[in-house]
C-alpha positions in Angstrom: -10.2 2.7 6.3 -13.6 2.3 4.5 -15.0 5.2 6.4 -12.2 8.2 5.2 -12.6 6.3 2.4 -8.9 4.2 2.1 -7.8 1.1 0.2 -5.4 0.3 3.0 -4.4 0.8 6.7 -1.6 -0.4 8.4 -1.4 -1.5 12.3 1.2 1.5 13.0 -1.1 3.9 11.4 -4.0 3.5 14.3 -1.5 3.4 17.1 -0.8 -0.7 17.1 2.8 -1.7 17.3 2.1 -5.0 15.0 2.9 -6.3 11.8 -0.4 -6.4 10.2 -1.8 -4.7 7.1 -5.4 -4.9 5.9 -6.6 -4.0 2.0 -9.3 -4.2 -0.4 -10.8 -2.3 -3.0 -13.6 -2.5 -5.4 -13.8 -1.8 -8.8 -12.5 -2.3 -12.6 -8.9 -2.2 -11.1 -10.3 -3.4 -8.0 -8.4 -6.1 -5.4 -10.2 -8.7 -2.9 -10.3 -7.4 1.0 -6.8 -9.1 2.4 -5.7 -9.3 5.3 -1.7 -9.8 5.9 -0.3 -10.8 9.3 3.7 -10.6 9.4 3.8 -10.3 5.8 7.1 -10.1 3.8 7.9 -9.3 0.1 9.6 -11.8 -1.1 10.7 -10.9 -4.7 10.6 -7.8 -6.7 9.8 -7.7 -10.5 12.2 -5.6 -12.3 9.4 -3.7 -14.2 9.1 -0.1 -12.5 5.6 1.8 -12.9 4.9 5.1 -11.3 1.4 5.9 -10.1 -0.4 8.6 -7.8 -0.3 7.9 -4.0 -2.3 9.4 -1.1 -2.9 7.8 2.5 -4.8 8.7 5.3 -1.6 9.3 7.3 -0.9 12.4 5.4 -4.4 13.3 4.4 -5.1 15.5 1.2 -1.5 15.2 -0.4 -1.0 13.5 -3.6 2.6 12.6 -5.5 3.8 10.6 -7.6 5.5 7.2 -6.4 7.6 4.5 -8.3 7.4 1.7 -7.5 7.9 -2.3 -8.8 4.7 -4.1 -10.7 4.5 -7.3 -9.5 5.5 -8.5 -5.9 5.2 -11.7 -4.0 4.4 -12.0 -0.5 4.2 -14.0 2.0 2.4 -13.9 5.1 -0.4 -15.5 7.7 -4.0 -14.8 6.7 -6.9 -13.4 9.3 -7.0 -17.0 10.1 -3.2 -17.7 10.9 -2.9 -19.9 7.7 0.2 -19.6 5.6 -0.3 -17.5 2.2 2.1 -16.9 -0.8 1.0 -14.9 -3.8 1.8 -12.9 -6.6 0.4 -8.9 -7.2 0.1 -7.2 -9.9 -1.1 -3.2 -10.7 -2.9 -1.6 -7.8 -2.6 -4.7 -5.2 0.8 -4.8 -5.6 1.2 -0.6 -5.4 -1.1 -1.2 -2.2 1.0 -3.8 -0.7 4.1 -1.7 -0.6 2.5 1.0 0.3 1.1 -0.4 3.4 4.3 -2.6 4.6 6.2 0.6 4.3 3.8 1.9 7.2 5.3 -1.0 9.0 8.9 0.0 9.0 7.6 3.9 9.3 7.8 5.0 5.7 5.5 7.1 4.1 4.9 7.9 0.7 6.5 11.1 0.9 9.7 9.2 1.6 9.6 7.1 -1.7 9.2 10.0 -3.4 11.8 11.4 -6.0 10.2 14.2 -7.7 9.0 16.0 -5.3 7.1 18.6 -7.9 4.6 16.0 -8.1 3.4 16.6 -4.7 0.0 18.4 -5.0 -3.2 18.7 -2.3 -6.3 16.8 -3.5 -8.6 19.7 -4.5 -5.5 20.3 -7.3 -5.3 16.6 -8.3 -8.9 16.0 -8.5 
C-alpha cells in the first residue's frame, strides 16, 4: 500500500480471502493508520459528497464516486479489541472504499457517471 503509494488495501486485493482492511494517510486531510478486522458499517449519514477515487486494483483510472459523509463502524482492531467510531471526509470515503473490496466491488461499480472516468496523466 505505502509503496505504490495507496491510502488503503483490502485483504482480497493481495489474494487473502479475509475480512480485513488496513488505512492511513498523512496530511492536512490526513487519517491515523487503522487497522479493521471484520468491520461493519453500521449507520449511514444521509449527507451525500462526491469525490475522486483511484485504487491500486485498477491502477491509473480516476472517476468520480458518491458516496455518504460520515459512517460508523465497528470492528476488532490489530489487537482483537472491540472498536466503534465515527468518520468523517476522507476516512470515511476510505472506509467504503475498502469494505467494498470485501464484498468484490470496485469503484468502477459505484460509479454513476461514467464520463468522469479519466487515466491519471489526464487528472493530474
Amino acid at each position: 500500500m505505502l509503496a505504490e503509494p495507496g491510502i488503503g488495501l483490502a485483504a482480497p486485493q493481495v489474494s487473502r480471502s479475509i475480512q480485513l482492511v488496513v488505512m492511513g494517510c498523512e496530511g492536512e486531510e490526513g487519517f491515523p493508520e487503522t487497522v479493521l478486522i471484520n468491520p461493519k458499517i453500521v449507520f449511514y449519514g444521509p449527507e451525500q459528497v462526491e469525490n475522486w477515487e483511484g485504487c491500486l486494483s485498477v491502477d491509473g483510472l480516476r472517476g468520480k464516486v458518491t458516496r455518504p459523509s460520515v459512517v460508523r463502524v465497528q470492528a476488532l482492531d490489530r489487537h482483537g479489541k472491540s472498536m466503534d467510531f465515527e468518520a468523517t471526509g476522507l476516512y470515511a470515503v476510505c472506509i467504503q472504499h475498502e469494505m467494498d473490496h470485501l464484498i468484490g466491488k470496485l469503484f468502477l461499480d459505484r460509479m454513476t457517471d461514467m464520463s468522469t472516468l479519466t487515466q491519471l496523466p489526464e487528472f493530474e
